[in-house]
N, C-alpha and C positions, 0 to 999 in steps of 0.2 A: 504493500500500500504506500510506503513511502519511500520518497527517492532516497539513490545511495549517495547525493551529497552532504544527506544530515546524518548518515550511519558511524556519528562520534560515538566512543565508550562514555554513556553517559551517569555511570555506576558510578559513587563516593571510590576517591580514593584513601588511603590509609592517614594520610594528612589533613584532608578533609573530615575523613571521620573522627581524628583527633580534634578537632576544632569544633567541633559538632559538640563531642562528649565535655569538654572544657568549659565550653558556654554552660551546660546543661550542671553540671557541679557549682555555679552561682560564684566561683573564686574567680576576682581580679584576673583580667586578663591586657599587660602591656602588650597593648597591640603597636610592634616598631614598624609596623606597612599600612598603617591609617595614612590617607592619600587624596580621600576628598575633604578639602579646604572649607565645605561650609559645616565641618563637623569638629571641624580640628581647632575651636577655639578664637577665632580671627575677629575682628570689630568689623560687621559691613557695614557700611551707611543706611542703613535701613529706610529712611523715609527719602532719601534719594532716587532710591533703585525702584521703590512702589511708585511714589511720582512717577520715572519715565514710564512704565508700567500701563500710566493711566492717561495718556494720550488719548483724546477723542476722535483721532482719526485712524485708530484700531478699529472704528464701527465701519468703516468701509474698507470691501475688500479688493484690495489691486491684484491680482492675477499678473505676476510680474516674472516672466522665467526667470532672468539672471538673478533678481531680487529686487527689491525698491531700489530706483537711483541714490536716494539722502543714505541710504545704510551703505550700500557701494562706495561712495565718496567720504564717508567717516572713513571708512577700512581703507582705500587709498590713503587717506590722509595719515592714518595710522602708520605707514613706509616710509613718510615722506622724512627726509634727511637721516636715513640709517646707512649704515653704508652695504654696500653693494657690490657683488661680484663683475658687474656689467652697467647695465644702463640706470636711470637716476630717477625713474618715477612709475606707478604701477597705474594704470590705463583701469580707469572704474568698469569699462564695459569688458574687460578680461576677469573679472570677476563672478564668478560665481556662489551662491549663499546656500547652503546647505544645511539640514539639523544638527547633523556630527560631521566630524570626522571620518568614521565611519560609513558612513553617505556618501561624503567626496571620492571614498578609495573606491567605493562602490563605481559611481560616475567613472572613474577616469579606466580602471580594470574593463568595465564593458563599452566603452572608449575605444580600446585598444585593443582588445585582444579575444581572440575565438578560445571556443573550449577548449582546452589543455595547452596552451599558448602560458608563457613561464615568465615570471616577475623576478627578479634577483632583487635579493633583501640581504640587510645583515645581520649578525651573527656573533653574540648576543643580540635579542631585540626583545620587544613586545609582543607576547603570543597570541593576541588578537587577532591580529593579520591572518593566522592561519586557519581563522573562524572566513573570513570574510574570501580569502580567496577560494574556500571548500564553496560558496555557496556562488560565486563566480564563476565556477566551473575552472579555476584554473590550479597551476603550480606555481609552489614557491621555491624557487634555488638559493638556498643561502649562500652568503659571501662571508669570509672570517672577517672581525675585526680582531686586528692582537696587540698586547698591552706589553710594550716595554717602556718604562717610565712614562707612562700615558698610554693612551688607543690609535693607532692609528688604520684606516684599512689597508688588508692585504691586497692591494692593485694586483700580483701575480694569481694568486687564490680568487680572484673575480676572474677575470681573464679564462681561467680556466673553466670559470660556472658558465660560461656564456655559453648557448647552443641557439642551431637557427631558429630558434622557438622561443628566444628570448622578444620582449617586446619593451620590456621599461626596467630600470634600475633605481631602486628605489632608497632614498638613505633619510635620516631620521637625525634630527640639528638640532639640538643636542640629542645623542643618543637616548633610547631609554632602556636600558635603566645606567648604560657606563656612563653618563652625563659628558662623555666625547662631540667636540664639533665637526666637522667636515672641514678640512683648511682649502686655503684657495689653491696651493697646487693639487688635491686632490679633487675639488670640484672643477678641474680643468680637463684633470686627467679624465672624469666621469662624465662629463659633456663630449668629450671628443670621441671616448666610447661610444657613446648613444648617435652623435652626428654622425658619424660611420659606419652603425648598423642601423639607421635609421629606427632608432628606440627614443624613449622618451625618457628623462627623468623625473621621480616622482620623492617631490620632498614633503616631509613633516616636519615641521616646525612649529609646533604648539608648545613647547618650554624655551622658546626663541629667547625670548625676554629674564631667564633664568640664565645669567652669565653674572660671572663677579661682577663684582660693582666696579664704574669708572676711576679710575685715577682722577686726584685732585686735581682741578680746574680741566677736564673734559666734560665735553658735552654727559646729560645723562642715556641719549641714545647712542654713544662711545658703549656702552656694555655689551651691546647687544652683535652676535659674531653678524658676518654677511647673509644678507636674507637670498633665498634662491628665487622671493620673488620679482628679485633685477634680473632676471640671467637672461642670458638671449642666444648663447650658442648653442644652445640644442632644445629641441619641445620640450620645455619644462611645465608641470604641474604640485604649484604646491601649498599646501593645506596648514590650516591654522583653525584657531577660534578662541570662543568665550571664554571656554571651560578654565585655561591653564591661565590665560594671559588676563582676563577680569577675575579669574578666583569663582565664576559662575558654571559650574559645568549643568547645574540644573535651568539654565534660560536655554540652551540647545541652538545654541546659533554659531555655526562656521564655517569658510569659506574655501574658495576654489578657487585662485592663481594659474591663470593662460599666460607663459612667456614663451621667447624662442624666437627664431625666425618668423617672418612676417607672415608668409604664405604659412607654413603648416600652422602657427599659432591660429589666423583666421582661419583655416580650415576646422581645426580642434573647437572653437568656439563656435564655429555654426552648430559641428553636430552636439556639443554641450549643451546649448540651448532646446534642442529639441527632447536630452536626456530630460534637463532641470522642467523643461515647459511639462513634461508628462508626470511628474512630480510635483510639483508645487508645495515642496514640504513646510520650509521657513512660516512661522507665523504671523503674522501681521504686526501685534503688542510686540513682542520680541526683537522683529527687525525695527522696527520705528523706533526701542527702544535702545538698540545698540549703540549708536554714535553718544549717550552717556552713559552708557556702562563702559564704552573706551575713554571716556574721558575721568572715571571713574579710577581708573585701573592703579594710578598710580599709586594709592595709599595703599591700596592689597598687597600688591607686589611689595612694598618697602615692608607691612608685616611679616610675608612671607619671607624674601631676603634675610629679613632682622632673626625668623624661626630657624631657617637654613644655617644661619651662620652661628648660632648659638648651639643649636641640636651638634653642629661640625664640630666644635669648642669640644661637648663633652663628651663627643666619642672619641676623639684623638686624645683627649686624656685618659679616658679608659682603658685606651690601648696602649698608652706609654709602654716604652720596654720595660719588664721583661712582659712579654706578652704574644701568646703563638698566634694573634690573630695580626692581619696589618687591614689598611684601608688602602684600595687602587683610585689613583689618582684620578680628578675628575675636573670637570670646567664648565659643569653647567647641569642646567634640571634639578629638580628636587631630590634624588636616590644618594645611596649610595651604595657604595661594591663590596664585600670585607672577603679576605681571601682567610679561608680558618685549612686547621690539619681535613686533611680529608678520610679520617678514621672510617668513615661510612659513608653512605650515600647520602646525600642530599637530603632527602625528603626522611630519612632516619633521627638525621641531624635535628631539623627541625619540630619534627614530632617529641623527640627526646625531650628537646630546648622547652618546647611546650609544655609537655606533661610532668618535667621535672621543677621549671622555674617560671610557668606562666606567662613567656615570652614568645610573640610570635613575631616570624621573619619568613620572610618568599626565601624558599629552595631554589639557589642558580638556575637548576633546570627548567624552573619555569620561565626561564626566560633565553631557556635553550642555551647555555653557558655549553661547551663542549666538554666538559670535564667535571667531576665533584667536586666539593671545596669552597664553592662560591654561595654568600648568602646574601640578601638586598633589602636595605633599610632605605625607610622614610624619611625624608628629613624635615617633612612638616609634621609631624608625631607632635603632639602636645608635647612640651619640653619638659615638663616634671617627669611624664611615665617615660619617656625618650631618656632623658638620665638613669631612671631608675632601672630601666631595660637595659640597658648596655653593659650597666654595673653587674646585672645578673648575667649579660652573656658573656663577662671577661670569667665570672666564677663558673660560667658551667665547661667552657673550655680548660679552664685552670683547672679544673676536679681532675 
């Protein structure tokens, strides 16, 4: 009765079921991968956000593919003097307004590519993806990223993933969860790939805005690495929204960047518009309501930041030497990496961690780490239990 693209293992696994059984015992549980921001403690502006909210020309409704123009031109405006791998402003009608993220990957996968037609991803990433591209119908080819005093991609290890089935290569700025950026000789290297097999790139960038803070007397959009939505050497497509960069992932509004050469970019947006025109998802309140939820952003971000950088404080203290755990370096997004013994697997690790000290942490593998060993913290964690967590997983490694 139902198709084989939803035939996931949809049974608890052993991890799960621990998390299950913990909740259910009523004991404290330092959750170090709480990760949505409207739970984690933060000051919104509350009678700001309900105001834009309550515009009256949410009672009419525009039927607009790309999205309302005024939301368009906030989110241009939003680009406007960041720096850039290419050219110096984003064109409102190469925009596209979508509910997710999620949405967009949707768009631009049935975009590009026929059934079993293959996406190159990297490696660690987001296990998401592997939801979205099962029900796309296609493949996903990982590409390594690998970590010596930082991340950088393995340019030979893609090279090799590439088959003529490839149709877009897809990289993720800052990583998630290595909080790695894409530098500019490797986003050159990555466009001249795609302009040479005629493939597209497809970037994320929704923790864009999640970079250390500027240097004294720099601009404050100085933080922020090169957006891929300047780029113009190869069909690029690339994704953002509310969620990460206003701190609102429950308004559900995010967009869709056309760059590239002229010709295939117009081409790519004709037929987006007739994706988005059969959808019509964005809401009306929502879009009308975005250009002050960007205008908003600034204080969230400086919370968040201010959480980032204190949660960072007390885990590097935790781990001073002597201590068998380290942190791998990182440059951006909210995560972080810890590299522990890899006495067991992953998901052991964690369960133990759980049922022995009340500490929960994402198993590397869930983010597809190639190896045991790896475990990934939050670093918007409320900062009291985020302390006290850490303190318990320097002691349960030390045991």
């Amino acid at each position: 009765m139902f198709a084989s693209r939803t035939n996931w293992r949809l049974e608890p696994n052993r991890f799960a079921l621990a998390l299950e059984a913990h909740r259910r015992s009523g004991r404290k549980l330092l959750d170090l991968t709480a990760s949505n921001p409207t739970t984690c403690g933060f000051s919104y502006p509350q009678q700001e956000i309900l105001a834009a909210l309550a515009n009256p020309q949410a009672l009419e409704y525009r039927p607009e593919s790309r999205g309302l123009p005024e939301t368009r031109a906030a989110i241009a405006e939003y680009y406007r003097g960041r720096a850039s791998f290419a050219i110096e402003r984003v064109d409102p009608e190469r925009i596209f307004l979508t509910c997710s993220t999620s949405e967009a990957y949707t768009y631009v996968f049935r975009l590009l590519c026929e059934a079993g037609d293959e996406i190159l991803v990297p490696e660690p990433s987001y296990p998401l993806l592997e939801f979205l591209a099962d029900l796309a119908d296609i493949r996903l080819t990982p590409y390594p990223l690998l970590y010596d005093h930082g991340w950088q991609i393995d340019l030979h290890g893609l090279a090799a993933a590439l088959t003529p089935r490839s149709r877009a290569l897809l990289v993720v700025h800052p990583n998630n969860p290595t909080g790695s950026f894409v530098k500019p000789r490797e986003a050159a290297e990555l466009a001249a790939i795609c302009a040479r097999r005629e493939m597209a790139v497809v970037a994320d960038e929704v923790f864009l805005d999640y970079a250390p803070a500027p240097a004294p007397g720099r601009a404050p959009e100085a933080k922020s690495a090169p957006t891929f939505a300047l780029h113009h050497a190869a069909l690029t497509f690339t994704l953002s929204g509310l969620s990460k960069i206003a701190a609102l992932p429950q308004m559900k509004m995010s967009w869709l960047i056309v760059s590239g050469p002229e010709t295939l970019a117009r081409q790519a947006s004709d037929r987006l518009e007739v994706i988005a025109d059969t959808y019509l998802s964005p809401s009306t309140p929502v879009q009308l309501a975005t250009p002050a939820f960007l205008d908003l952003r600034g204080g969230l971000q400086a919370q968040l930041q201010q959480r980032i950088a204190a949660n960072l404080a007390h885990l590097d203290h935790a781990l001073a030497d002597p201590c068998p755990i380290t942190r791998l370096e990182r440059e951006g997004g909210w995560y972080a990496v810890l590299r522990a013994p890899a006495s067991a697997q992953d998901e052991a690790l964690v369960v133990d961690l759980l049922e022995r000290f009340s500490v929960l942490a994402h198993p590397g593998h869930f983010f597809n780490f190639p190896r045991d060993g790896f475990l990934v913290l939050s670093l918007i964690t409320p900062e009291a239990d985020f302390l006290e967590g850490v303190q318990r997983l320097r002691k349960f490694f030390a045991a």
